[in-house]
VOPAGU-2260 file (C-alpha; in pm, 1 decimal, decimal comma):
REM VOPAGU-2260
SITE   aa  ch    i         X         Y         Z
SITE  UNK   A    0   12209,9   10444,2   11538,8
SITE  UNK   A    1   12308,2   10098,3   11632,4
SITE  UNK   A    2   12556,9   10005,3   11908,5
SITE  UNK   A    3   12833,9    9776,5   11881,9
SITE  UNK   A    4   12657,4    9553,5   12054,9
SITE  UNK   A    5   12346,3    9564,1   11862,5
SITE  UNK   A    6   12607,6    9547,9   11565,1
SITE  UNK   A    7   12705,8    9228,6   11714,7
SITE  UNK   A    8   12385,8    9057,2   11788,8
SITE  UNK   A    9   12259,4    9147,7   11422,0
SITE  UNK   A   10   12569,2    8940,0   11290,5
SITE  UNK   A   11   12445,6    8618,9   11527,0
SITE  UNK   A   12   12151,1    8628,5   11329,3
SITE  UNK   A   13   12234,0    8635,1   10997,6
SITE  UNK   A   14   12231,1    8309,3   10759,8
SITE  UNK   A   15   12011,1    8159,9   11006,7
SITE  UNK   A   16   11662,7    7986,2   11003,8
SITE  UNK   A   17   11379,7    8171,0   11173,4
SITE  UNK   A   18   11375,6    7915,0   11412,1
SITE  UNK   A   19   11740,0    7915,3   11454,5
SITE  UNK   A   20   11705,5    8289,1   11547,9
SITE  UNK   A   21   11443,9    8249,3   11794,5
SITE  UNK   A   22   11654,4    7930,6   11978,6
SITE  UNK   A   23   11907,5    8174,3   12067,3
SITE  UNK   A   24   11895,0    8333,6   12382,7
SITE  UNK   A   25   12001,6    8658,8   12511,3
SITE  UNK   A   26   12306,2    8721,7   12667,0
SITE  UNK   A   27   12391,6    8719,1   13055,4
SITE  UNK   A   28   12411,2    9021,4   13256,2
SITE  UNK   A   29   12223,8    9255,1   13034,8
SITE  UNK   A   30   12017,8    9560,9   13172,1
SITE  UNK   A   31   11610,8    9533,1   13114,1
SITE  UNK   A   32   11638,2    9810,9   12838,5
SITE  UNK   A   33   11928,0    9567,4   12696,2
SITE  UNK   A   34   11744,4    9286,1   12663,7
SITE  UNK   A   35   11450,9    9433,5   12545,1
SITE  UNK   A   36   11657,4    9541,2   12281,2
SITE  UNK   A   37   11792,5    9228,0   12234,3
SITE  UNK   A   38   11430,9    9058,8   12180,1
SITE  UNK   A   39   11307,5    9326,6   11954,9
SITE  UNK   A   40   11625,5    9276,5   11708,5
SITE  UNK   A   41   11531,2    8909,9   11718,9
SITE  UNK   A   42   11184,5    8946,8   11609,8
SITE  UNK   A   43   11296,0    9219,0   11323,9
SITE  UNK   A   44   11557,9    8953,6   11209,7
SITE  UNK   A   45   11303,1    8649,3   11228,4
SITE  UNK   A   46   11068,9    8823,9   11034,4
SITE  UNK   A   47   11265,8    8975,7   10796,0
SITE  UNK   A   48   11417,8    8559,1   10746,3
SITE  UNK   A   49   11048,7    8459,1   10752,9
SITE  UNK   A   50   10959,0    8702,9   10457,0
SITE  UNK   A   51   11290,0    8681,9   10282,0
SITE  UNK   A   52   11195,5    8257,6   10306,7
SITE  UNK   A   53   10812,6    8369,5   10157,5
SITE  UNK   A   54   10929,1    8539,4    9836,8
SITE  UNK   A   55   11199,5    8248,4    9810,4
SITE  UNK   A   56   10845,6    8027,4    9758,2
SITE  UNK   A   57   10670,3    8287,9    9621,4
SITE  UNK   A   58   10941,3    8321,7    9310,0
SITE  UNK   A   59   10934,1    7955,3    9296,1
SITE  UNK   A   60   10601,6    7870,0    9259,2
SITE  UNK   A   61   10601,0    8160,5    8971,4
SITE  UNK   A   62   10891,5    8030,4    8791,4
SITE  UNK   A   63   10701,4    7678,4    8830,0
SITE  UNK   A   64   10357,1    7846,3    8700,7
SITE  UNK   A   65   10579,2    8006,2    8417,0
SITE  UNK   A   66   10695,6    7625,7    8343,2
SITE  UNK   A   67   10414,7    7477,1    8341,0
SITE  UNK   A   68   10237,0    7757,4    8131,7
SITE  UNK   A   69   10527,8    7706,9    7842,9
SITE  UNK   A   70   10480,0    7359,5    7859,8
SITE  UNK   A   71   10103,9    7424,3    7765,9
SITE  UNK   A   72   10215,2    7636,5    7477,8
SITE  UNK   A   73   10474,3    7358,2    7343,6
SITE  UNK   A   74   10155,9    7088,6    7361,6
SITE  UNK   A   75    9941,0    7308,6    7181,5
SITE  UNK   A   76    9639,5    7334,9    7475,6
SITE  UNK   A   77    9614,2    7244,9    7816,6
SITE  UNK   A   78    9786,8    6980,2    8002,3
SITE  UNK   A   79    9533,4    6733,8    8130,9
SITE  UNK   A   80    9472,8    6651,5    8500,9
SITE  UNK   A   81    9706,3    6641,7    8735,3
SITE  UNK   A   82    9873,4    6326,3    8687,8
SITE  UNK   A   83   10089,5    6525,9    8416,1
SITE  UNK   A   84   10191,9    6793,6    8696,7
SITE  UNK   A   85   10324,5    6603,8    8954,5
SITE  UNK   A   86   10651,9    6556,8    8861,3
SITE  UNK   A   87   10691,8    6990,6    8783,6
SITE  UNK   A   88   10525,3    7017,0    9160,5
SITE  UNK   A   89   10725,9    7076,0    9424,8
SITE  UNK   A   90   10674,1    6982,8    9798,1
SITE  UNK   A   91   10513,8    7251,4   10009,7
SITE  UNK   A   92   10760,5    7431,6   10248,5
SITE  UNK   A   93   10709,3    7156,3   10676,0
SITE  UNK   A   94   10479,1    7344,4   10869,5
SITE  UNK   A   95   10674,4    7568,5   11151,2
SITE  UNK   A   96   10535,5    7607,0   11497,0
SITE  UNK   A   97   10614,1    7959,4   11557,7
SITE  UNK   A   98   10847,3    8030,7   11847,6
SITE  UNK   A   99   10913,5    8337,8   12081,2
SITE  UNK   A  100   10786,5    8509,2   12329,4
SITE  UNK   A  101   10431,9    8399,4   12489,6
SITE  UNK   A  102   10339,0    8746,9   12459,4
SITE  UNK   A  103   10421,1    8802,9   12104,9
SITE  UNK   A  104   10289,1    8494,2   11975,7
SITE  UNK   A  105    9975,9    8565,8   12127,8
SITE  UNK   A  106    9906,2    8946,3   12005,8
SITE  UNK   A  107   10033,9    8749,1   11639,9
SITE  UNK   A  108    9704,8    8535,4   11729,3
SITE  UNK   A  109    9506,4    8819,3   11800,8
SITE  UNK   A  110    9629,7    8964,1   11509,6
SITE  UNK   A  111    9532,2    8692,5   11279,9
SITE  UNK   A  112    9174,1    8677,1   11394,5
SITE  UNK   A  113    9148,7    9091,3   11349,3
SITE  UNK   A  114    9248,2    8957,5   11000,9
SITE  UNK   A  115    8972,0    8707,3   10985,5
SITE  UNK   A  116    8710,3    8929,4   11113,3
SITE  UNK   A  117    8779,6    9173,8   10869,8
SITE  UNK   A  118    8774,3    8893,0   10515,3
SITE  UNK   A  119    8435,8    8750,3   10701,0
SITE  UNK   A  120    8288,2    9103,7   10755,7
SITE  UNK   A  121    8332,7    9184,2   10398,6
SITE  UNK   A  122    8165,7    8901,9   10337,6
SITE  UNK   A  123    7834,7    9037,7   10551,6
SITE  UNK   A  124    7839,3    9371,3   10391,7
SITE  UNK   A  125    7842,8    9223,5   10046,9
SITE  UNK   A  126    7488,5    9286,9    9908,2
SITE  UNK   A  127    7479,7    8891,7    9717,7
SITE  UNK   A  128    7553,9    8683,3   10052,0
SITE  UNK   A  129    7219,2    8534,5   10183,7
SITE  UNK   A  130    7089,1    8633,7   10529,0
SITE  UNK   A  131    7147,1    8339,4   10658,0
SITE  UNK   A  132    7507,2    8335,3   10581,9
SITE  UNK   A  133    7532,4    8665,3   10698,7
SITE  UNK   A  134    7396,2    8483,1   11066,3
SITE  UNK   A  135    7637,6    8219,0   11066,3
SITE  UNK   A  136    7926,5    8475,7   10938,2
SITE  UNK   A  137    7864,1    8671,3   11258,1
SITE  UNK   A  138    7849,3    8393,8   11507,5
SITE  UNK   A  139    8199,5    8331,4   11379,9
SITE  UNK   A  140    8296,4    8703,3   11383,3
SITE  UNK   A  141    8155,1    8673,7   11770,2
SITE  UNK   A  142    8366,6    8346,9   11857,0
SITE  UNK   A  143    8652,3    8491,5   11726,1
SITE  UNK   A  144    8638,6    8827,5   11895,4
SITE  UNK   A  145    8540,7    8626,5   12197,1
SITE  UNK   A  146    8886,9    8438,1   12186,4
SITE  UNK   A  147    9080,2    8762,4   12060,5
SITE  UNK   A  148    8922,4    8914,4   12453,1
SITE  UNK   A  149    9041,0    8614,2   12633,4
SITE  UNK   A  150    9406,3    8578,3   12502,3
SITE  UNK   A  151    9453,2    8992,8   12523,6
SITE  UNK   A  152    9361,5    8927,9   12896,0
SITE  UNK   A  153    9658,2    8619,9   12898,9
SITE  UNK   A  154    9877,8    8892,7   12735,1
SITE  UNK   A  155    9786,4    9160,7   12983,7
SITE  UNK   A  156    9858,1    8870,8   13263,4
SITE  UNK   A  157   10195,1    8784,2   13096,1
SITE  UNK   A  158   10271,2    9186,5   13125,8
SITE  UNK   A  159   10181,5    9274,3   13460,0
SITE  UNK   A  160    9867,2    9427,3   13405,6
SITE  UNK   A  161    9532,7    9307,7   13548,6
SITE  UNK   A  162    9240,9    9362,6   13354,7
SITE  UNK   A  163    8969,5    9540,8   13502,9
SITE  UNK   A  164    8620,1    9342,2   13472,9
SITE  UNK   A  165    8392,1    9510,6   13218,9
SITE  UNK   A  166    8013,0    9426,2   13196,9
SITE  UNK   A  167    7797,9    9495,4   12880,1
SITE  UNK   A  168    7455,5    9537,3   12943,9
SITE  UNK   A  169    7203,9    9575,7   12625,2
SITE  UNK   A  170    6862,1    9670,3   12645,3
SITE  UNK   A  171    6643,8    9610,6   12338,3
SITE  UNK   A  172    6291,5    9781,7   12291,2
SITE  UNK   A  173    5989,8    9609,3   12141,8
SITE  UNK   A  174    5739,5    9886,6   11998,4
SITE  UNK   A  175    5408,5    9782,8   12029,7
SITE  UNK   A  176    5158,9    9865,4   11793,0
């Protein structure tokens, strides 16, 4: 159950931007468990603004598509090339530099390229990609693994923790005939 406090800090972030939310800081004099609390409630409530502000696009883009569609009908076809669209188009939503913690943003990184890995891995396993786009699909699943290792070992920095060093050592076999 939430605290009058937490009651409180919910009501600073309403009606604001995402990036409005993450500007404002926590107050003084809280306890470590406090303002833990404090930064947790601020991610839920810039997410939640960041999701609320993705169906906002979402829903207009649709009711756009839905436009454009009855205009289609009214012509009798298709509307032809895109020089009869761009006045129904609307400008895509500035491009927003995440803020927050270092250690969030980074396991949001890491989080992304799990993403990735998994779309390009699908990719492998399909049986109609060509071998050698399976080769170059890996390389990229290895960079990208790669990077995920080195930024969980900034995280783990950011937290306190040193990582321990772990070797992998790989022995391959060639059977002579």
């Amino acid at each position: 159950m939430a605290t009058e406090q937490e009651r409180k800090w919910a009501q600073a972030f309403e009606g604001k931007s995402e990036q409005a939310i993450w500007a404002l800081k926590a107050p003084n004099g809280l306890s470590e468990e406090d303002e833990a609390r404090f930064h947790e409630l601020q991610e839920a409530a810039a997410l939640a603004t960041r999701h609320r502000t993705e169906r906002e696009i979402l829903q207009e883009l649709e009711d756009s598509g839905r436009k454009i569609r009855g205009n289609e009908e009214d012509f009798g076809g298709t509307i032809a090339g895109p020089a009869s669209t761009t006045s129904q188009k609307k400008p895509l939503p500035p491009l927003v530099i995440p803020v927050g913690p270092l250690d969030t943003l980074l396991e949001k990184q890491i989080a992304s390229c799990s993403g990735l890995i998994e779309q390009i891995a699908y990719y492998i396993a399909h049986d109609t990609t060509l071998p050698d786009d399976c080769i170059n699909f890996m390389e990229r699943i290895a960079s990208l693994m790669t990077s995920s290792a080195g930024v969980a070992q900034v995280v783990g920095r950011l937290r306190g923790l040193e990582p321990e060093e772990t070797r992998h050592r790989m022995i391959v076999e060639h059977a002579t005939e």
